[in-house]
N, C-alpha and C positions, 0 to 999 in steps of 0.2 A: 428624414425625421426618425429620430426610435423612437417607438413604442413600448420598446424592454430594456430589461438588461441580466442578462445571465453571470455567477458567480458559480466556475466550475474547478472543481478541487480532483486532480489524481492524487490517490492516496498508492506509491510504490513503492517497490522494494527497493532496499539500496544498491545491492549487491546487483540487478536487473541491469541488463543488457538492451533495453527495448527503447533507445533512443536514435531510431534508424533516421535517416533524412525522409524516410517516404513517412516518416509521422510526424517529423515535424512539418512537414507540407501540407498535409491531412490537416494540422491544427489550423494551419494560417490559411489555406485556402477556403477553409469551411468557415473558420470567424469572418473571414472577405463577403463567404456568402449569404450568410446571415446578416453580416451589415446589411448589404443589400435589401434586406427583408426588412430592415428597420429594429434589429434585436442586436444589441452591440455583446460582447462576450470579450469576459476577465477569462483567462487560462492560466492556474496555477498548477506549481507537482510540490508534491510532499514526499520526500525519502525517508523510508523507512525499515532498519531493516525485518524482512521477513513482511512487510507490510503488517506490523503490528499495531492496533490503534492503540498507543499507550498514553497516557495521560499526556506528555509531550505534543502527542501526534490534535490530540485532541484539542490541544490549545493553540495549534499552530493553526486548526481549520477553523476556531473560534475568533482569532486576530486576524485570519484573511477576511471574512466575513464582516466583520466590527469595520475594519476598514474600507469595505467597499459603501458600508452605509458611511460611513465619514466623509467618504467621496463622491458620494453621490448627491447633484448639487442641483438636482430636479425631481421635487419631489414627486410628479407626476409619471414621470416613468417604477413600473411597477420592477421591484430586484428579484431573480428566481435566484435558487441556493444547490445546486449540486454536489456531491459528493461520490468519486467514483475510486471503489478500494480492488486495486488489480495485484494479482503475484502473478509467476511467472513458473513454468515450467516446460520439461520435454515428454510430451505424448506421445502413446506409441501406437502403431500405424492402425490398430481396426479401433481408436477411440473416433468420435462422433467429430468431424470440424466444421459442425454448421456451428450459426454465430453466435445463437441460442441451443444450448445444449443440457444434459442433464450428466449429474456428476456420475451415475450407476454406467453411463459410457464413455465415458472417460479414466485412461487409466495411464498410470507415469512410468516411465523409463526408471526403473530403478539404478540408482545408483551413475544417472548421469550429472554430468558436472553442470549442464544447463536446466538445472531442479535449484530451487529456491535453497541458498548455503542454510539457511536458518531450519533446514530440516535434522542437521545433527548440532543443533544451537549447545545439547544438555553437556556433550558429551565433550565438546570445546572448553565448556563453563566447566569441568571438570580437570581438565588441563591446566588453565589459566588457573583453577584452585593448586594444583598441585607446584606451579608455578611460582605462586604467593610464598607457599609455605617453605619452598627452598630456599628462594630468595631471599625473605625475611625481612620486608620493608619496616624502615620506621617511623610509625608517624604520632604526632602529641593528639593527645587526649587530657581535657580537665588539668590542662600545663602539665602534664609530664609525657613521654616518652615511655611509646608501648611499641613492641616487637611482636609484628603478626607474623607469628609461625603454626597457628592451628585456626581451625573453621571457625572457631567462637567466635576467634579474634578477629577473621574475617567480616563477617556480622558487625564487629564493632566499629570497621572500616569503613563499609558499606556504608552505615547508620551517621557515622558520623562525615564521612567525606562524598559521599552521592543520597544520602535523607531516602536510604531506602531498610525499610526493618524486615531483616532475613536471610535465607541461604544466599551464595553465588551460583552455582552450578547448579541449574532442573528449577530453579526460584527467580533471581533475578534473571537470570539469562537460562530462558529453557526454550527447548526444541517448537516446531511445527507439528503440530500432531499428525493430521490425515491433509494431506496437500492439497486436496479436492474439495475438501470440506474448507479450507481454510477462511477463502474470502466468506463464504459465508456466515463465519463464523461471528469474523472483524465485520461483517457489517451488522450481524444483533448484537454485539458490543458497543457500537457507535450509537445506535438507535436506541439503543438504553443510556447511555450517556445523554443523548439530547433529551429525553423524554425527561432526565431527572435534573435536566439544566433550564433553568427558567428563562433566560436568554435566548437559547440554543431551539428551545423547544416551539418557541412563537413563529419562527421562522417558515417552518412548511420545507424542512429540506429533502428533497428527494436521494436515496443513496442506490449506488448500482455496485455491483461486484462480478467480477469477472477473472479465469485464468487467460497470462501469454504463453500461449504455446506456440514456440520456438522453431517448432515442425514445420509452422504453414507462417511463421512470424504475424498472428493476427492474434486478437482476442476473441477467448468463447467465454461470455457471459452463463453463469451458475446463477442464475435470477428468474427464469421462463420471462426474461426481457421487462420484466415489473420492477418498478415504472420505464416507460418509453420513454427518453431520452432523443429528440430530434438529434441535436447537436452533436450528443455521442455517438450515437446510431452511425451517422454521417461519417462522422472520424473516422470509426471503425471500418464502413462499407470501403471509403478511399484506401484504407490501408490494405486491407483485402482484394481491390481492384487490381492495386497496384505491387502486391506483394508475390514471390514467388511458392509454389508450395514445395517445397521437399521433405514434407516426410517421408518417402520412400528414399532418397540418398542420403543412407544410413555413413557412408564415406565425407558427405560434408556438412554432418553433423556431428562428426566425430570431430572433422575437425576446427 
């Protein structure tokens, strides 16, 4: 018999690497065991890159949700609403790899390739400008035919062919600030969003953030574990059970 039903949302990077076989077994073994319990459990991921909650991201966790009440075809079992926003990076050896951690210990391998790509997001978006303006595409505007060869014009592009008003480069597409800081960030971004969404905000959704570090291939939650999370908890401990740690083999990390 359930008695529940959980609706749980990862919110990840695109560019992440953290689709091991021992987590997707971690998923399916732990929704087995909760059935068991009488709590059946939806498991969605949302890609994003840099794990940014962008208006996008926001409405993709807004239509999982809406859907799961459409399918829900007993109204007596009560819906829970999760939301778990993870990035990914390489820590290095004296940061903290308990599962709950605090970001003042934790610190990143600068400059390694398993650090979330959207940390030099600005500097890309400046390329790709520089890119534009060589090239010189042409695209209609108001039926005529305009040649983006400067920034304004880029704007013009932007606005008119992605409904976005502003720069390219450090604007639409800008960098990670502090990488440690980051989930935290995206999740009082999200929390403001639902709060000022009328839909969104009846719900009671619970959100978690968390970094992967790559070292130990496991998640350390930036949260002091607020809220508890059975489900995730669980996920997380399998994967850790099951995971190998190497952050001291700095040789097959490299490669």
């Amino acid at each position: 018999m359930i008695k529940e039903k959980q609706i749980h949302i990862q919110i990840g990077c695109a560019d992440a690497r953290d689709l091991s076989q021992v987590q997707v077994d971690a998923v399916v073994k732990t929704i087995e065991d909760f059935r068991s319990q009488g709590i059946e459990v939806e498991f969605h991921v949302v890609r994003a890159a840099g794990s940014f909650v962008s208006p996008d991201v926001v409405m993709d966790v807004k239509r999982t949700f809406e859907q799961a009440q459409r399918n829900n075809n007993d109204f007596s079992v009560p819906l829970s609403y999760f939301v778990h926003i993870q990035t990914h990076a390489h820590l290095t050896e004296d940061s903290n790899d308990a599962y709950i951690s605090h970001v003042h210990d934790l610190h990143v391998v600068q400059g390694s390739p398993l650090n979330c790509g959207m940390l030099g997001a600005s500097a890309v978006g400046i390329e790709i400008e520089k890119m534009i303006v060589e090239e010189k595409p042409v695209v209609e505007y108001n039926g005529k035919k305009v040649t983006i060869d400067n920034d304004t014009k880029i704007k013009l592009l932007l606005k008119e062919h992605y409904a976005y008003d502003g720069y390219l480069a450090g604007d639409w597409i800008f960098s990670i600030d502090l990488l440690r800081t980051h989930p935290r960030h995206q999740r009082t971004l999200l929390e403001k969003t639902i709060d000022n969404d009328a839909e969104l905000k009846v719900l009671d959704i619970k959100i978690t953030c968390g970094i992967m570090d790559y070292s130990i291939h496991s998640l350390i939650r930036v949260d002091d574990g607020d809220p508890a999370v059975p489900f995730w908890d669980t996920v997380q401990q399998y994967i850790r059970d099951h995971s190998v740690n190497e952050r001291m083999k700095k040789e097959v990390l490299i490669h």
